[in-house]
C-alpha positions in Angstrom: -13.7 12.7 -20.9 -13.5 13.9 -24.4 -13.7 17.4 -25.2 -17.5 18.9 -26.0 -18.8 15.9 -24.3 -20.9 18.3 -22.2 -21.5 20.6 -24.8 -23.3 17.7 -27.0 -24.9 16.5 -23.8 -26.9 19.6 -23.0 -27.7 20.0 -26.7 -29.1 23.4 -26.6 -26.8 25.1 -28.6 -23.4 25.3 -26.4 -20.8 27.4 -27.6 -17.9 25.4 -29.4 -14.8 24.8 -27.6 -12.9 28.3 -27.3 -9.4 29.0 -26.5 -8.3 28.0 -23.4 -5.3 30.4 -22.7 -8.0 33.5 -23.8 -10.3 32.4 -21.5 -7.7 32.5 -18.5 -6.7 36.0 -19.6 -10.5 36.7 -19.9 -12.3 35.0 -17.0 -9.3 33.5 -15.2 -7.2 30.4 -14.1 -10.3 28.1 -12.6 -12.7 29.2 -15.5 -10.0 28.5 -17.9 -9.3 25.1 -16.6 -12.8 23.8 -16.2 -13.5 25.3 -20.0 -10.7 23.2 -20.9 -11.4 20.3 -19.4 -15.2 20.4 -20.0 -15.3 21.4 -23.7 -17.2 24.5 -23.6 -17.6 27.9 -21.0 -21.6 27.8 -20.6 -20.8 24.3 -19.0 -17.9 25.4 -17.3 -19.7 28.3 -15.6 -23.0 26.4 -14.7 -20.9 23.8 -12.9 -18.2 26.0 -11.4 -15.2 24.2 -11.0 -12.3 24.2 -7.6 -10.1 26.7 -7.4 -6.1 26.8 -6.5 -6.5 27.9 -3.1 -3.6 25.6 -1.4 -0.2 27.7 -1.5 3.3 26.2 -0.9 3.6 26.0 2.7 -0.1 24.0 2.5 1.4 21.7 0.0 4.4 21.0 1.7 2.8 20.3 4.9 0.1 18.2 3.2 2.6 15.6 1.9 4.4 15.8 5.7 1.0 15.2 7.7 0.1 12.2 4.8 3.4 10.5 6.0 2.8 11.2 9.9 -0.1 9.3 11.1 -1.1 7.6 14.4 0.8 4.4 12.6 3.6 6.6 14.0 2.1 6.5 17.5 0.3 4.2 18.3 0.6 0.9 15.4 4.0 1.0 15.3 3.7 -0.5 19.1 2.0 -3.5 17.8 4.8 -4.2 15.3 7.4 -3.9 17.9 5.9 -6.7 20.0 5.3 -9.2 17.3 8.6 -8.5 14.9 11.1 -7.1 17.5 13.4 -3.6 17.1 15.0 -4.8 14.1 12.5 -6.1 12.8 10.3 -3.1 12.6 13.4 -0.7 11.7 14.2 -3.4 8.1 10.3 -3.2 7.9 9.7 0.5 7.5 12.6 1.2 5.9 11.9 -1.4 3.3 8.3 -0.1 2.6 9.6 3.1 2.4 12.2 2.5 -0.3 9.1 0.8 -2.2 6.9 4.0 -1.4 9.2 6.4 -2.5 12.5 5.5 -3.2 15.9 4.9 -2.0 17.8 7.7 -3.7 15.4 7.0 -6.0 15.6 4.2 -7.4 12.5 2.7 -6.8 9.8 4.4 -6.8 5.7 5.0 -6.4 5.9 8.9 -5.5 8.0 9.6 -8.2 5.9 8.2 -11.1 2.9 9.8 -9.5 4.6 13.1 -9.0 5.5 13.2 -13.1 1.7 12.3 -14.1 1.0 15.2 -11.1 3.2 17.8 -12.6 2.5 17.2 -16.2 -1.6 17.2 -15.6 -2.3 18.1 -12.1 -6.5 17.6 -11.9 -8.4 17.2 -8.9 -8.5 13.8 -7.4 -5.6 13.3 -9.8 -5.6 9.4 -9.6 -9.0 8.3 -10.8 -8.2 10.6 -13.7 -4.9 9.2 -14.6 -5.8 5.4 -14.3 -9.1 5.9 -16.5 -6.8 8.5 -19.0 -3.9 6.6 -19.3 -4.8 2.9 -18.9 -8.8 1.8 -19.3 -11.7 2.9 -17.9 -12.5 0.3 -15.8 -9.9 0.7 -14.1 -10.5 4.5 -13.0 -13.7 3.2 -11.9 -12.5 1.0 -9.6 -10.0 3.0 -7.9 -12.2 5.8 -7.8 -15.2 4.0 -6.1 -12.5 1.5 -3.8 -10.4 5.0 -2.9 -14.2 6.8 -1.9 -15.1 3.7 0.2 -12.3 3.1 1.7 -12.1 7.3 2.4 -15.3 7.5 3.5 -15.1 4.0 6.5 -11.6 5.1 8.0 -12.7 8.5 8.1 -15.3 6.9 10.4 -12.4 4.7 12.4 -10.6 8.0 12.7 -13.6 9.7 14.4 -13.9 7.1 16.2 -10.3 6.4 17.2 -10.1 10.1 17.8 -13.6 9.7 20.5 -11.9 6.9 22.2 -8.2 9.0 22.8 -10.3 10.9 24.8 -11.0 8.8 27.4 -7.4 8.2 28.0 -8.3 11.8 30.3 -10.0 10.8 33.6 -12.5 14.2 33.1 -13.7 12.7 30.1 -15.1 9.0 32.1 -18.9 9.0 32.1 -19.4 11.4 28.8 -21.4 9.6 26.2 -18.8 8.9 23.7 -21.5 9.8 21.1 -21.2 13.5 22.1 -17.5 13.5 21.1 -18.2 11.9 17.9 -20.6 14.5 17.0 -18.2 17.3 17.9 -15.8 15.9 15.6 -17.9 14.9 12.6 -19.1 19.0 12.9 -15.7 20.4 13.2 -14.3 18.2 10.4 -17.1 18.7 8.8 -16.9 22.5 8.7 -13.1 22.9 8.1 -14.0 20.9 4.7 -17.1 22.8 3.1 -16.7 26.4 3.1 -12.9 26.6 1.6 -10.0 24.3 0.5 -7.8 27.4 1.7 -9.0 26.5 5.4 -8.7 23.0 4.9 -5.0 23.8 4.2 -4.3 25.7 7.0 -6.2 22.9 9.2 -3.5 20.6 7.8 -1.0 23.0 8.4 -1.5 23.6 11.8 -2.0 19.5 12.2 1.1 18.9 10.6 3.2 21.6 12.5 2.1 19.6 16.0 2.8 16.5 14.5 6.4 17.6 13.4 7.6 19.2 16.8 6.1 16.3 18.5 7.9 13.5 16.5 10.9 15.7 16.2 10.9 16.2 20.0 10.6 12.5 20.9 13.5 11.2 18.5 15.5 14.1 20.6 13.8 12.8 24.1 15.1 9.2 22.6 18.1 9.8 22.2 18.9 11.6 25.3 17.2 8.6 27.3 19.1 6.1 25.5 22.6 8.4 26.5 21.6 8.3 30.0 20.1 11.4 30.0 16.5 10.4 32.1 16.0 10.9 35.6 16.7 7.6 36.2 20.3 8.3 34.4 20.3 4.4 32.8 22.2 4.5 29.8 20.1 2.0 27.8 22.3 1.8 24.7 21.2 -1.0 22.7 20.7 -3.1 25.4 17.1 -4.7 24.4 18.8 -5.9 21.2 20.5 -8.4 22.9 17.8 -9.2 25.8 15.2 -10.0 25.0 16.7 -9.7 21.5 16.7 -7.8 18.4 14.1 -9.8 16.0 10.9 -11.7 18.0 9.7 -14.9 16.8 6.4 -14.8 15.0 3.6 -17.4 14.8 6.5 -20.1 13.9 8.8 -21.4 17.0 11.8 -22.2 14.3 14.3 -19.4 14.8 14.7 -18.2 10.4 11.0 -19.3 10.3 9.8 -17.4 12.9 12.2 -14.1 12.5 11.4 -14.2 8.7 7.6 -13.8 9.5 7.8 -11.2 11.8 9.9 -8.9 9.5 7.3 -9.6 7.0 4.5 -9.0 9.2 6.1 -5.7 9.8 6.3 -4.9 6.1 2.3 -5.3 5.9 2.2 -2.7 8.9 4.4 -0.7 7.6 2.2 -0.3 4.4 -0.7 0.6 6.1 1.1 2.7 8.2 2.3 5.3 4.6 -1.3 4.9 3.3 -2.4 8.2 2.6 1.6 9.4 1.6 -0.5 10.0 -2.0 -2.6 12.7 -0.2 -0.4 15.6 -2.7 -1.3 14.4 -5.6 -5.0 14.3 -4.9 -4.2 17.8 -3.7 -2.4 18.7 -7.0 -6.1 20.2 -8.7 -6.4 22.3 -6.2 -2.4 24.1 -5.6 -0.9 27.1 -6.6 1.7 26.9 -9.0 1.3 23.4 -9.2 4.6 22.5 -11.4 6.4 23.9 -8.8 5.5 23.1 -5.9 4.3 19.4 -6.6 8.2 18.2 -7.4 9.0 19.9 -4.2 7.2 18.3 -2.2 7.7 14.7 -3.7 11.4 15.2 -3.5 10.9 15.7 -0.4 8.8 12.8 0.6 11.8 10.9 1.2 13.8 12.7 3.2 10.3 12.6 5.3 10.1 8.8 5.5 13.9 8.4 6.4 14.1 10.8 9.3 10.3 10.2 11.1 9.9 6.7 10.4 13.1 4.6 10.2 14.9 7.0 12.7 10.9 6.8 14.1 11.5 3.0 14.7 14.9 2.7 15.8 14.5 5.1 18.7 11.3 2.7 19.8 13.2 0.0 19.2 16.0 0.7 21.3 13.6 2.2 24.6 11.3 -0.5 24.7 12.1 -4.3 24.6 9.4 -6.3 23.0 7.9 -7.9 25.8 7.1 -4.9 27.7 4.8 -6.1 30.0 2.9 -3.1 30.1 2.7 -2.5 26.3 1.4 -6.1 26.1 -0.9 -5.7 28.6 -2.3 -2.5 27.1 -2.9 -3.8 23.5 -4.5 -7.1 24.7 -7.3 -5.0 27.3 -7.4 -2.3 24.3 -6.7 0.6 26.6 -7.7 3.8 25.6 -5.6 6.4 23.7 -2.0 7.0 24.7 -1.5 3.8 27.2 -0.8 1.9 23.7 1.2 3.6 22.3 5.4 2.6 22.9 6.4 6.2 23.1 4.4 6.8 26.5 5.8 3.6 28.0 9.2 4.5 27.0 8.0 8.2 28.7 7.0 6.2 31.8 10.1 3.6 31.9 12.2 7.1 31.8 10.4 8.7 34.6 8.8 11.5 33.3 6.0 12.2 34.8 4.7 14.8 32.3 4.9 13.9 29.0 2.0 10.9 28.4 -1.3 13.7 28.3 0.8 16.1 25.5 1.5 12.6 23.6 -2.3 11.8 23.9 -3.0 15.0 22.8 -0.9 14.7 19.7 -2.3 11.5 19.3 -6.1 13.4 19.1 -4.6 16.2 16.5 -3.5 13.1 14.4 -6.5 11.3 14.4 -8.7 14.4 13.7 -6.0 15.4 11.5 -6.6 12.1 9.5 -10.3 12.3 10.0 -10.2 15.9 8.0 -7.5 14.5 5.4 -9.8 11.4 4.4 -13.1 13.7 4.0 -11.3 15.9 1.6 -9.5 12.9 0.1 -12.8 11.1 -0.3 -14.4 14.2 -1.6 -12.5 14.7 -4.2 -12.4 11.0 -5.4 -15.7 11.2 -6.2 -15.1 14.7 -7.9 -13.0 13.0 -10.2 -15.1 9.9 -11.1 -17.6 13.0 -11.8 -15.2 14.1 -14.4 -14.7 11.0 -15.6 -18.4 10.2 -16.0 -18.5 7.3 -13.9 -20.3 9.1 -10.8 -23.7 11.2 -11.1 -22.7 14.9 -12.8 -24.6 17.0 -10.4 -21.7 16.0 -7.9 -19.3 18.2 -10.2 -21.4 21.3 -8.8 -18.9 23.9 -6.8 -19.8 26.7 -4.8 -18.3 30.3 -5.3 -15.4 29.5 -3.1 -14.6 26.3 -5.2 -16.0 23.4 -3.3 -17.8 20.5 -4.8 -20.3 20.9 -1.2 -22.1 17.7 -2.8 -19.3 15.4 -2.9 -18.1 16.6 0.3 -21.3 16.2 2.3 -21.8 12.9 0.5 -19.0 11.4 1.8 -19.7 13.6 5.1 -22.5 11.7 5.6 -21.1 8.5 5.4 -19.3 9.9 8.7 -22.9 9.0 10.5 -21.6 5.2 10.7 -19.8 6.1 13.3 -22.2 6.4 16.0 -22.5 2.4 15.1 -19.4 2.4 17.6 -21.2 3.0 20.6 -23.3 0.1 20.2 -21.4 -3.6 21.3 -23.9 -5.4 18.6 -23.4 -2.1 16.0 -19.7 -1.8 16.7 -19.3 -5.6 14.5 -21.0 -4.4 11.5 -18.8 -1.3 11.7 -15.9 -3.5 12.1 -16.8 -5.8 9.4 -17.1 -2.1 7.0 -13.5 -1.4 8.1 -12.3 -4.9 7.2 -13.5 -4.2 3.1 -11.3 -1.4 3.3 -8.1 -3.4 4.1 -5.7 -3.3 0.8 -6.9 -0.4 -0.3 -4.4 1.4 -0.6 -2.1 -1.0 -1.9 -4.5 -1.3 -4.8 -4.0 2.5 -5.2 -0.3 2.1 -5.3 -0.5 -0.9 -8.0 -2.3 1.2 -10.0 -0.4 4.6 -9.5 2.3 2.0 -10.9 0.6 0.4 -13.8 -1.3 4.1 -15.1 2.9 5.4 -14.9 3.7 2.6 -16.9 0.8 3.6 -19.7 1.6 7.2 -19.4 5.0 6.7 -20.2 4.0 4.4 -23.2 2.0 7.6 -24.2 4.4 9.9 -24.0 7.0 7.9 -26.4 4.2 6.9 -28.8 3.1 10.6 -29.2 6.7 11.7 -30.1 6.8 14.2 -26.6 10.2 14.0 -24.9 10.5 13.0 -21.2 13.5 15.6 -21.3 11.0 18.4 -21.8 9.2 17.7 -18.7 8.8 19.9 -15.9 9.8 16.8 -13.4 11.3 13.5 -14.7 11.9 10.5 -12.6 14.8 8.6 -13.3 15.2 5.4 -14.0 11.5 4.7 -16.1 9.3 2.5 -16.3 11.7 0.1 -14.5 11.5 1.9 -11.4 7.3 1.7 -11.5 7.7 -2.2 -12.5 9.5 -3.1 -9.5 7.2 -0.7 -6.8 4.5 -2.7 -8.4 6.2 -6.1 -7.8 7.1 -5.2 -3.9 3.3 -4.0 -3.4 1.4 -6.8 -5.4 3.7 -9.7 -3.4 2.6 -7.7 0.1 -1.5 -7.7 -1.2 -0.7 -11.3 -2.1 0.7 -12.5 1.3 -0.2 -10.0 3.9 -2.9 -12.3 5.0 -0.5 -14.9 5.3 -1.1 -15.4 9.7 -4.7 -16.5 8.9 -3.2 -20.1 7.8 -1.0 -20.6 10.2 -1.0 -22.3 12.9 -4.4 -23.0 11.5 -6.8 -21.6 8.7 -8.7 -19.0 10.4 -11.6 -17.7 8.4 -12.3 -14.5 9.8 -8.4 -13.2 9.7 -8.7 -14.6 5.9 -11.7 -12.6 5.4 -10.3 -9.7 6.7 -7.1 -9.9 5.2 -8.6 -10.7 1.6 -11.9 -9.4 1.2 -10.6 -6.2 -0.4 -9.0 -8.3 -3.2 -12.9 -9.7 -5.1 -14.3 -6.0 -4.2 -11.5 -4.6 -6.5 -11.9 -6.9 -9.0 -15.6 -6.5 -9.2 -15.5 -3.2 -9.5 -12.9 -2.9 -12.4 -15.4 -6.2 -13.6 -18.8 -4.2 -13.7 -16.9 -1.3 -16.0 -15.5 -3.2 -18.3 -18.7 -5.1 -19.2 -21.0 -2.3 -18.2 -19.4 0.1 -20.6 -17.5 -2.5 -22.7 -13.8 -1.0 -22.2 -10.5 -1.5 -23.3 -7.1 -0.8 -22.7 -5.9 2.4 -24.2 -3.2 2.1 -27.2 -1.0 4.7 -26.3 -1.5 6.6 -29.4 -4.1 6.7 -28.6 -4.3 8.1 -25.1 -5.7 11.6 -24.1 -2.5 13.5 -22.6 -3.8 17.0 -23.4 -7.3 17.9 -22.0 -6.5 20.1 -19.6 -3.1 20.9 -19.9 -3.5 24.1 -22.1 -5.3 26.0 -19.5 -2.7 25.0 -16.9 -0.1 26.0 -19.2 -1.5 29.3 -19.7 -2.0 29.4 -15.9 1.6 28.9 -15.6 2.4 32.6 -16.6 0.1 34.2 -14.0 1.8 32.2 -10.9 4.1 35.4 -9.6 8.2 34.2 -8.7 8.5 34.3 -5.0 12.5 35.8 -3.7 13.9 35.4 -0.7 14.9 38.8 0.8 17.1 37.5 3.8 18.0 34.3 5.5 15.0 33.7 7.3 13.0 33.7 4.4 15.7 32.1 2.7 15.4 29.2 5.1 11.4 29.2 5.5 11.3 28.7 1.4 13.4 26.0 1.5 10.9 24.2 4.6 7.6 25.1 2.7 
């Protein structure tokens, strides 16, 4: 969006574009920024605009809970009994390499977490694809990204209804009433105030933590010999059944090769939602700050709850389990899928299976609340970038844009189509549009770096001056790009073998046209092109951030407890 864009709009004598840093002394940090990024203050004070009310510790805990999902829980048991331990320990720690880094050298956060530092807007990725690359293609990430928001914010609901009945008390309750609890509790932690949104997320993520931290603990004291039963496992389902399953082919390199790579497509979906802190970025205190921190961090993250995550699954719970096998093909309820309580129940511990369902519930409503604000402020973004109806950039006093969020509320409703055996395939079939996604969002995070960076040499401004620089650029953003495009290419690859199966195809591919389209119906609708990158916009917005910069106070540490809390959030 160009500067004065609104202010020639309205046409009824608008006030010219003023001085963004005044009017952040003047009015403010929020009025400033939505002055600056809409062109003119009448326009900025009719719409209102969100304001910074995540702090650190929100921030921090955001980017943990968007790495910590029930992938963790409850999908990672699926990958275990196609790939085998190995397997799914190469898989996820492959994917994450690709997501962030390893020691950074590749990397998706790390390009996203320099465009997020440099301009951090609300909804963030919309922005920067539609900024920095072409507007089509902002379009279609934004409307793909509020789609695909809005349906697994309905799976999550619905997963979340369906943990319940892993408790005998809830048998015979109408699974519609827990839906609607949900959907209202979600609902209302969303549309009065990011601040309780981020404490929501804080409070998710702190379960989440002590739960996964607790079972790698629990793992390794099983493994030792530590149980009630006292057998020192080792890794003795490495070698029987073995440590890498054969997968659709019965040829030993055929058949292990497969399963690894089915577990790289799981492991994908299973970091969707790792970009959650950038999204955030528009909305966080002393954003240049505390966005590097956290993407730093996202790595560290990845390494410790999901590859050491996978290994201690992989080294409790052989493959052929024949109660984890028995519960995914019945599609028990809850926690009875999930590898963690069968290696709970192999130990003997009698205990422990109702507090893992119950972290499985705070992860799924966790997820639900995530997505809704996600979604939200998706279609925020395409607001600001014109491609979405204007009265949706309208914020209350607290800073919520209540329209997009009870838009994409509303799309929540789908989920009583769950209930319903005939309903429940339609809703099945809305999931299955949503399937590479994300991986379309990652492409894109890579190819919008890739622009920006252009922009930045073409416009003389040195990558040295930046607040956060990732090494190794653009390279680094070319070969994330690579790893993700050859998984959107092939992760439907089980639906032709044995045989062509149509509706595995669909599934797996049908995200692929719907992209396509999208990014299609822009670029002739509006007749776009890509950006030079002299030409590209860098600057709207950034001068009222800049200014905001001075009014962020410098947080000390006055002993070691405070010491070591700042260094956690």
């Amino acid at each position: 969006m160009e500067k004065g864009e609104y202010a020639t709009e309205k046409g009824m004598g608008a006030p010219a574009y003023d001085d963004p840093a005044r009017i952040v002394e003047d009015k403010g940090v929020r009025m400033g920024e939505a002055a600056d990024m809409y062109g003119d203050l009448d326009t900025a004070e009719e719409y209102g605009y969100v304001t910074r009310g995540l702090k650190s510790r929100h921030i921090q805990f955001i980017a943990l809970g968007g790495t910590i999902g029930t992938g963790l829980f409850l999908g990672i048991g699926r990958a275990l009994t196609q790939a085998g331990p190995l397997s799914i320990l190469l898989g996820y720690t492959f994917t994450g390499v690709a997501v962030f880094g390893m020691v950074r050298l590749l990397s998706n956060m790390q390009s996203l977490g320099e465009m997020a530092t440099w301009l951090p807007l609300p909804g963030a990725i919309p922005q920067f694809c539609a900024r920095y690359v072409d507007g089509a293609l902002g379009f279609a990430v934004g409307w793909n990204n509020w789609y695909a928001s809005a349906i697994t914010l309905c799976a999550e609901i619905s997963a979340a209804s369906l943990v319940i009945q892993f408790w005998q008390g809830a048998v015979g309750i109408n699974i519609a009433a827990w839906i609607s609890i949900i959907i209202i509790v979600v609902l209302c932690l969303n549309i009065f105030a990011v601040a309780i949104y981020g404490e929501a997320e804080f409070i998710f993520a702190s379960i989440k933590i002590i739960t996964i931290v607790g079972l790698i603990i629990m793992a390794i004291c099983v493994d030792l010999g530590g149980s009630p039963t006292h057998d020192r496992i080792g890794f003795r389902y490495w070698k029987n059944p073995g440590a890498m399953e054969l997968y659709i082919s019965s040829d030993p390199n055929t058949g292990r090769f497969l399963g690894l790579f089915s577990t790289l497509v799981n492991a994908a979906f299973s970091y969707g939602g790792v970009e959650t802190v950038a999204v955030a970025a528009g909305e966080a205190e002393n954003p240049r700050k505390n966005i590097p921190k956290a993407v730093r961090r996202v790595f560290w993250r990845i390494l410790f709850f999901y590859v050491l995550g996978s290994l201690a699954i992989g080294v409790l719970v052989p493959y052929n389990d024949p109660n984890l096998l028995s519960a995914q093909s019945n599609g028990a309820s809850g926690a009875a899928q999930s590898p963690w309580v069968i290696a709970i129940y192999r130990a003997g511990i009698p205990v422990l299976p109702s507090i893992i369902n119950a972290v499985i519930l705070t992860s799924a409503s966790s997820s639900a609340n995530a997505f809704l604000y996600v979604g939200s402020r998706y279609l925020y973004a395409l607001a600001q970038n014109g491609q979405a109806p204007r009265f949706l950039l309208k914020c209350s006093k607290a800073g919520v844009p209540y329209w997009a969020v009870s838009i994409t509320a509303s799309i929540s409703l789908l989920t009583y189509m769950s209930c319903s055996t005939g309903a429940n395939v339609v809703f099945e079939w809305f999931q299955n549009l949503t399937t590479v996604a994300s991986l379309f969002t990652w492409c894109s995070i890579c190819i919008a770096y890739v622009r920006f960076h252009a922009a930045l040499k073409a416009q003389g401004i040195d990558r040295n001056t930046l607040v956060f620089k990732s090494p190794f650029q653009p390279y680094t953003a070319w070969a994330a790009f690579t790893f993700f495009a050859i998984i959107i290419i092939f992760n439907g690859f089980y639906a032709f073998c044995p045989t062509f199966n149509v509706d595995n195809f669909v599934t797996s591919y049908v995200g692929i046209p719907i992209f396509f389209v999208l990014y299609g119906f822009w670029k002739v609708f509006k007749r776009t092109k890509w950006l030079n990158p002299s030409d590209v916009d860098l600057h709207t917005g950034k001068a009222a951030l800049d200014a905001a910069d001075l009014h962020w106070p410098e947080q000390h540490p006055r002993n070691i407890f405070e010491r070591i809390w700042f260094w956690i959030a």
